[in-house]
NULOMAR-458149 format. One record per residue: x, y, z of N, C-alpha, C in turn; residue in one letter. Coordinates in steps of 0.001 Angstrom, whole numbers, plus 500000, padded with zeros to 6 digits. Example, Ala and Ser with C-alpha at 12.3 -4.5 7.8 and 13.67 -1.06 7.14 Angstrom:
<nodes>
513190494310507800512300495500507800513200496700507800a
512850497750507080513670498940507140512900500030507870s
</nodes>
This chain:
<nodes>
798007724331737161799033725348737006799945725009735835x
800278723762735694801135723690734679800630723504733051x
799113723353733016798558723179732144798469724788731473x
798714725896732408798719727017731988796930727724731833x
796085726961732503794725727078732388794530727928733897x
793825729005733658793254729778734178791831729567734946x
791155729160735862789641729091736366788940730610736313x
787760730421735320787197731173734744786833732466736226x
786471731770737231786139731811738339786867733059738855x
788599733109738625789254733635739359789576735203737697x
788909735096737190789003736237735811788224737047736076x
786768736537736908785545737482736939785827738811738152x
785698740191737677785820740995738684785032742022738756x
784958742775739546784112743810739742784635745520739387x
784039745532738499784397747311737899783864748516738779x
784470749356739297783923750433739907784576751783739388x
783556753058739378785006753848738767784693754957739827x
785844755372739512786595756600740745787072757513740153x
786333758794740624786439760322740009787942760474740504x
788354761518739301790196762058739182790189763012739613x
789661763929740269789640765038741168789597766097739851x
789047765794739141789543767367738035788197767251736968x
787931768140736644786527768234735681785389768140736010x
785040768170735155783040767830735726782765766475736118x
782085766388736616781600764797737450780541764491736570x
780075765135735869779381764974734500779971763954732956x
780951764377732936781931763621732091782666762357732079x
782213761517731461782796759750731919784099760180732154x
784914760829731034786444761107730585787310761767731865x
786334761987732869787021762266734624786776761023735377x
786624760082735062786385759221735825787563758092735546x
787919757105735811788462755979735421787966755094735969x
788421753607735667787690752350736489788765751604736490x
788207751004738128789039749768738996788320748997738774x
789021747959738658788675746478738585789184745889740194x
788187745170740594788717744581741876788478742915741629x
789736742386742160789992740873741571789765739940742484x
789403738853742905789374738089743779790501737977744470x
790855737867746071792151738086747014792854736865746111x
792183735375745656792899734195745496793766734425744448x
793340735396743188794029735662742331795588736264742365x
794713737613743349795754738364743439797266737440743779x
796408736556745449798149735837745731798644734928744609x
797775734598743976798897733352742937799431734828741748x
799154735840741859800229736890740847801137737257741228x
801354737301743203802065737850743596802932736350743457x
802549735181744288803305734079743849804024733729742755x
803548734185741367804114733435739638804981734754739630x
805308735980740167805808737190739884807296736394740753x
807009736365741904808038736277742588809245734766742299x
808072733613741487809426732567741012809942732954739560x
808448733573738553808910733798737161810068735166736966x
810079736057737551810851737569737432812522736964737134x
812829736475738829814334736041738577814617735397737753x
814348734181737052814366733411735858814744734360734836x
813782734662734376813442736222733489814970737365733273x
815190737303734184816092738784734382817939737721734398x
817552736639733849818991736107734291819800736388732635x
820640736482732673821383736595730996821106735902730196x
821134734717730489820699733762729341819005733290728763x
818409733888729728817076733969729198816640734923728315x
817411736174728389817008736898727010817680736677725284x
816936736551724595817576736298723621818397737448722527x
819919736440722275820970737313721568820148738446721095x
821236739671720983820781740936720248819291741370720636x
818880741188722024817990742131722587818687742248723870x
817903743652724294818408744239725227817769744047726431x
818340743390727533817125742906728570817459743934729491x
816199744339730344816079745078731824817084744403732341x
817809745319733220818702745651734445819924744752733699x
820008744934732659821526744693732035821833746066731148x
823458746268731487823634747511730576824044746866729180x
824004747711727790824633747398726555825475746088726708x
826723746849727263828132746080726887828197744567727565x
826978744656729059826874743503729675825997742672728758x
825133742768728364824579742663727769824809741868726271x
825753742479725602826366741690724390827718740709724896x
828310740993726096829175740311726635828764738846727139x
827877738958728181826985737830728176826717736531727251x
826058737194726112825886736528725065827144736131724338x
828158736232724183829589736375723269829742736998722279x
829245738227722354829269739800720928828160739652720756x
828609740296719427826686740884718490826543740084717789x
825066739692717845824800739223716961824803739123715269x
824999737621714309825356738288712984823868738868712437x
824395739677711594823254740415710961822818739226709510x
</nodes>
C-alpha cells in the first residue's frame, strides 16, 4: 500500500454492456459498458476514499490561489492569508 503499487490481479475486470432503453438494439452507440471489478478492489476504494477525502478537503491542503470544493471564495483566500502574488 504504501509503495503505491497496485496487484495486477485486482485491475483485471469484466466488461458487459447494457442497452439504454432508446434506439435500435442494432447500434453499439445504444448500448454502454460496465465494467465489473473484483469485491476486494472495490473495498480498498471505498477504504482509501474514506481516510484520503478528509485530508483532501482540509484548507491547507489545497494550494494558495486555487479554489478547493466545499470552501467558498472569501473562505477560501482567508484561509490561506489573501491572494496570492501575481
Amino acid at each position: 500500500m504504501s509503495s503505491g503499487y497496485v496487484p495486477e490481479c485486482l485491475k483485471i475486470g469484466s466488461v458487459t454492456t447494457v442497452y439504454k432503453n432508446k434506439g435500435s438494439r442494432n447500434e453499439a452507440s445504444n448500448f454502454r459498458g460496465i465494467t465489473v471489478l473484483p469485491v476486494t478492489e472495490k473495498i480498498l476504494e471505498i477504504v482509501l476514499k474514506q481516510r484520503i477525502v478528509p485530508t483532501l478537503e482540509k484548507p491547507e491542503c489545497c494550494p494558495a490561489g486555487v479554489h478547493c470544493q466545499n470552501l467558498t471564495t472569501s473562505r477560501s483566500v482567508d484561509s490561506r492569508g489573501g491572494f496570492p502574488r501575481v
